[in-house]
C-alpha positions in Angstrom: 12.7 -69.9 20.4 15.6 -67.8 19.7 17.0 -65.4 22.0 17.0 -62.1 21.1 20.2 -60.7 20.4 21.7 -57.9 22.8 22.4 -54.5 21.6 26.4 -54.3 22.6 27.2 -52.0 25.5 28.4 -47.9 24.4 31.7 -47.2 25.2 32.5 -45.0 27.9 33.6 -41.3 26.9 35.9 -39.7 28.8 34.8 -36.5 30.6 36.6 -34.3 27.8 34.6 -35.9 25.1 31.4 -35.0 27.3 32.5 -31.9 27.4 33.6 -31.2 23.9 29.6 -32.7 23.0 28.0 -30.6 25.3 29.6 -27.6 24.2 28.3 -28.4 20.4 25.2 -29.2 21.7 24.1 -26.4 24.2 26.6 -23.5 23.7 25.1 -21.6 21.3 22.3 -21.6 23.2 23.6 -20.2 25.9 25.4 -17.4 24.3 22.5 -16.5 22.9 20.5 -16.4 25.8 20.9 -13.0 27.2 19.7 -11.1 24.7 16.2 -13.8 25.0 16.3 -13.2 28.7 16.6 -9.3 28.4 14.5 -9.2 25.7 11.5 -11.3 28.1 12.1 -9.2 31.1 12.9 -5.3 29.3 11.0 -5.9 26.4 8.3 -8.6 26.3 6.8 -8.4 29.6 6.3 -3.9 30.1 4.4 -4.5 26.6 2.3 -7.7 28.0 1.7 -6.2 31.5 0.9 -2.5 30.2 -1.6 -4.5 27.9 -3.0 -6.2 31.2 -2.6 -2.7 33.4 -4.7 -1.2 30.8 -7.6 -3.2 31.6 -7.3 -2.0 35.5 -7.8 0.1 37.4 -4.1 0.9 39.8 -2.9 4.0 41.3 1.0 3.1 42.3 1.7 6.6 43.9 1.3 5.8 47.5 3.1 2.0 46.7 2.0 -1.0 45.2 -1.4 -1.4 45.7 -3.6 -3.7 44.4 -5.2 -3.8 40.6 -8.8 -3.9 40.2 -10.5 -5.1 37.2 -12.4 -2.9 35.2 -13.0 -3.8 31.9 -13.0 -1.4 29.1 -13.4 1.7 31.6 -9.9 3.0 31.0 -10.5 2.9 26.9 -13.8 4.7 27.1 -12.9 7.3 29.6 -10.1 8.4 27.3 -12.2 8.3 23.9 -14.4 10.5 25.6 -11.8 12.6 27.1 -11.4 16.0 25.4 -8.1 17.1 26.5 -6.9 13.3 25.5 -8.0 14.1 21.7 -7.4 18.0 22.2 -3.3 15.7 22.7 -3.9 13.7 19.3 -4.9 16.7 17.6 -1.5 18.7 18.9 0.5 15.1 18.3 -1.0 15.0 14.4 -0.6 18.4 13.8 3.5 18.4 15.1 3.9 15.3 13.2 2.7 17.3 9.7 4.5 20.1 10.4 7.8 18.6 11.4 7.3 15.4 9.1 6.5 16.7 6.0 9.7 19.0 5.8 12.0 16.3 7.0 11.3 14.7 3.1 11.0 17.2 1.3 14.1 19.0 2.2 16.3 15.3 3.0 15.9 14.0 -1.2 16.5 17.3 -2.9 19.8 17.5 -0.8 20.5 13.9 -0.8 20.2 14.0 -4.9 22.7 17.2 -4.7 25.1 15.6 -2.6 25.4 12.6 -4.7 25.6 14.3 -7.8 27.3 17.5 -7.4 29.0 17.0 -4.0 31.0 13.5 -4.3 34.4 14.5 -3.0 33.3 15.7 0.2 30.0 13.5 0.3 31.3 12.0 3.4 32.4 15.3 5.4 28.9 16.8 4.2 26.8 13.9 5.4 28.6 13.4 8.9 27.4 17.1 9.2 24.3 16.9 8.4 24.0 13.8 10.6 25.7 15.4 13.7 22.4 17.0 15.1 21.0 13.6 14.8 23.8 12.0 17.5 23.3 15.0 19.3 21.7 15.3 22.7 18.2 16.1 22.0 18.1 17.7 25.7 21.3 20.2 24.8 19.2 20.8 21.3 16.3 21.3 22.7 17.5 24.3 25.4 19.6 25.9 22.2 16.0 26.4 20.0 14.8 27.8 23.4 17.4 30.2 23.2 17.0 31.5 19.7 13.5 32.0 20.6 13.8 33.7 23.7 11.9 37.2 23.4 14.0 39.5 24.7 17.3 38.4 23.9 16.8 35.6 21.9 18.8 35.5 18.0 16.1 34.9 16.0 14.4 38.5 17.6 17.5 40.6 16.9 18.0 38.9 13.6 13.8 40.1 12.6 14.6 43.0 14.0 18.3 44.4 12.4 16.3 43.2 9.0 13.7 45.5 9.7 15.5 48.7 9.1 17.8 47.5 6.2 16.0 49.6 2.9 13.9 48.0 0.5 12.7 44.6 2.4 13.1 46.6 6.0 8.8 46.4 5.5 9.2 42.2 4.8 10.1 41.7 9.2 8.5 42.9 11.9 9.4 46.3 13.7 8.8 44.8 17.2 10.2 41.3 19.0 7.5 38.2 18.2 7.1 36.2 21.8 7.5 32.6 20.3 6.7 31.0 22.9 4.4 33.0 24.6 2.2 33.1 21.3 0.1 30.0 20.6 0.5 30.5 16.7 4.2 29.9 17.1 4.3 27.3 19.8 3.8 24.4 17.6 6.4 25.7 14.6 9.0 26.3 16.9 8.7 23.0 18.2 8.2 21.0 14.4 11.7 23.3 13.5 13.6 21.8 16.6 12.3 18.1 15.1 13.0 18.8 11.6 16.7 20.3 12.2 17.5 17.1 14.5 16.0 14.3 12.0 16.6 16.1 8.0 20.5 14.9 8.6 19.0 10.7 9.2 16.7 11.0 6.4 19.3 12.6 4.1 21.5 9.8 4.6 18.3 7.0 4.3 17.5 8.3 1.2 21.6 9.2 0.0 22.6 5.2 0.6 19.2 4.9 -2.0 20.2 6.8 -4.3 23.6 5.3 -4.7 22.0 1.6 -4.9 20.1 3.3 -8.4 22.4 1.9 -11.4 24.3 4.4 -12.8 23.8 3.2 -16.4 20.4 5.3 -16.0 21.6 8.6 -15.4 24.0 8.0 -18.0 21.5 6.8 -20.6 19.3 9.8 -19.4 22.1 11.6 -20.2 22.9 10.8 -23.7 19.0 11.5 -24.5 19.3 15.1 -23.4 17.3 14.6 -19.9 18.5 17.1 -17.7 19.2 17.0 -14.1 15.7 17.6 -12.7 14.3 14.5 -15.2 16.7 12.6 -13.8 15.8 13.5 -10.4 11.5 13.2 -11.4 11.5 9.9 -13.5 14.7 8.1 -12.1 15.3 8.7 -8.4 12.0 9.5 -7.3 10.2 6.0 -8.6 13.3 4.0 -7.7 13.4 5.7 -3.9 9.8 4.1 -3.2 11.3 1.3 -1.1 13.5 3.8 0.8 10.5 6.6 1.0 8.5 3.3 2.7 11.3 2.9 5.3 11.9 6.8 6.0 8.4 7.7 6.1 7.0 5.0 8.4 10.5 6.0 11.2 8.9 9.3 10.9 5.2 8.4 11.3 6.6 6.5 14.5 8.9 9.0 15.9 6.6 11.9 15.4 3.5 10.6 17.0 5.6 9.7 20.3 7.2 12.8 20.5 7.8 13.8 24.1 11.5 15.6 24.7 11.3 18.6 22.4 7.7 19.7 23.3 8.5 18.8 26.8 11.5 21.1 26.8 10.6 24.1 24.9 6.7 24.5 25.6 6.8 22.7 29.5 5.3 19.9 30.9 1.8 21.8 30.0 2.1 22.1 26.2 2.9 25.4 26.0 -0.6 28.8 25.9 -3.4 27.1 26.1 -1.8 23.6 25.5 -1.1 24.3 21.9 2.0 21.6 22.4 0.7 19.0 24.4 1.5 15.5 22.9 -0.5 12.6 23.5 2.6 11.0 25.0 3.5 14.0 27.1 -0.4 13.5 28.4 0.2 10.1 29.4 3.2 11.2 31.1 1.4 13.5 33.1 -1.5 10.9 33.5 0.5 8.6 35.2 3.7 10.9 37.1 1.1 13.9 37.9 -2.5 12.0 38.2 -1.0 8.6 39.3 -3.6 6.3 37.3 -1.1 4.1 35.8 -4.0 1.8 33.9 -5.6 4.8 32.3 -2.1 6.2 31.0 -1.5 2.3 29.6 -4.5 2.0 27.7 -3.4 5.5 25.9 -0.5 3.9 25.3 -2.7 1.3 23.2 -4.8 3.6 21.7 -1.8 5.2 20.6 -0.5 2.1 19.3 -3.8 1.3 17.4 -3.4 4.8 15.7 0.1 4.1 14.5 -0.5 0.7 13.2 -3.4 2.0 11.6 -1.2 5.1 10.0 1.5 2.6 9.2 -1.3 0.4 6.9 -2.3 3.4 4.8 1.7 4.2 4.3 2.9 0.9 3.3 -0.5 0.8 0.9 1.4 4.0 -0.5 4.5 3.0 -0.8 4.8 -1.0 -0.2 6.0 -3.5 -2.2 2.6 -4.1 -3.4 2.2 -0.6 -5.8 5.7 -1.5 -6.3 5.4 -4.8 -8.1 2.3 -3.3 -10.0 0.0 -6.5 -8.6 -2.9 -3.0 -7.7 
């Protein structure tokens, strides 16, 4: 019988080989692994254990006490809540008011900046960016300013127009309390959000206008299309991708917003609550009424809604009406 034959011995490396292997081996992995392990412990686990808190019952004010399971308590108190959807209502109707304008002002002015204001495109869009970068706190206080009754600049602007001849009858004779009336609450807050977030969507939909070719315009051009054809059958069909993107940061961002209602109208939304945010509720459900697993599931109701938003846009103005395959 033969023997079997003996697989020869490995050499030896020396521990700088060992090293050199183990840095090719395992070192990307470990300069990558901060951003995994903040990621797990910032991101992953608030979302998985508000998901779990929202299915107790846990009131951390006086210290962490201990959960109690309750099912689907905390889902159907809030659906049958009125001041909860009295909040959506407010939320939906601030998101119209301040979304809506954000668009329709940002691609008329990014089309006129690309087209008629090239030399000083960058100067013009760093400007209307800067309210953007700018503290939404410091922003927030200013709008409160210009709509202060007494002495606020929007009041003695009305006013001086009033007695100029001819459109003196156009503005009213007396001071409007804007934030003491509950038809001007929620404006006054959608104009804070639309004169922070026009100067981001200018410059989403001004880096896609400047991917369009410009063979087009110039073969629009030599037909004889003028400069509002362009804008209708050129940049408007050819900024669908860019509307999806800009439209669904603005779905998101308005349906959470918090800071500029929570500023101008206070932490109660303003007469008669005219401004009070579903986020701003679950804010006061948890700081103010300490029942951290009803404010979580909000937070998942909230979720659902904006998922459910963000289907119907992306039917819209998704790749799938792009391509033509409806």
């Amino acid at each position: 019988m033969q023997a079997s034959a003996t697989a020869p011995p490995r050499p030896k490396r020396s521990p700088a080989e060992r090293w050199e292997s183990f840095q090719r081996r395992y070192a990307p992995y470990i300069f990558i692994s901060p951003f995994f392990i903040l990621f797990l412990v910032f991101g992953l686990f608030p979302i998985v254990f508000s998901l779990y808190l929202s299915f107790h019952s846990w009131q951390p004010a006086a210290g962490l006490g201990s959960m109690k399971f309750i099912g689907w308590r905390n889902f159907t108190d809030n659906l049958t809540d009125p001041t909860f959807w009295q909040s959506l209502r407010n939320t939906g109707i601030l998101a119209l008011e301040s979304g809506v304008p954000q668009h329709l002002i940002a691609i008329p002015l990014a089309f006129a900046i690309h087209t008629s204001l090239k030399r000083v495109q960058g100067l013009v869009t760093a400007l209307y960016f800067l309210p953007y970068i700018t503290s939404v706190v410091a922003v927030s206080v200013i709008f409160v300013t210009l709509f202060s009754w007494q002495y606020g600049v929007l009041n003695v602007v009305l006013t001086g127009l009033h007695h100029l001849p001819l459109i003196g009858g156009l503005f009213p004779a007396e001071k409007i309390n804007w934030l003491g009336n509950r038809d001007f609450v929620q404006p006054a807050v959608a104009s804070v959000v639309v004169w922070r977030y026009v100067g981001w969507n200018t410059v989403l939909y001004l880096s896609g206008i400047q991917a369009i070719p410009s063979d087009l315009y110039e073969a629009a051009s030599v037909d004889g299309a003028t400069t509002g054809q362009q804008f209708r059958y050129i940049t408007l069909p050819l900024l669908r991708p860019i509307m999806f993107v800009a439209i669904t940061l603005t779905l998101i961002g308005n349906l959470q917003l918090f800071e500029e209602p929570y500023i101008i109208a206070g932490d109660s939304g303003g007469i008669g609550s005219v401004a009070l945010t579903t986020v701003m509720y679950m804010y006061r459900t948890y700081n103010f009424y300490g029942d951290a697993g009803l404010a979580a599931a909000m937070s998942w109701l909230l979720f659902i809604l904006i998922g459910a938003l963000t289907l119907v846009n992306n039917r819209i103005f998704g790749k799938s009406r792009l391509s033509g395959s409806d």
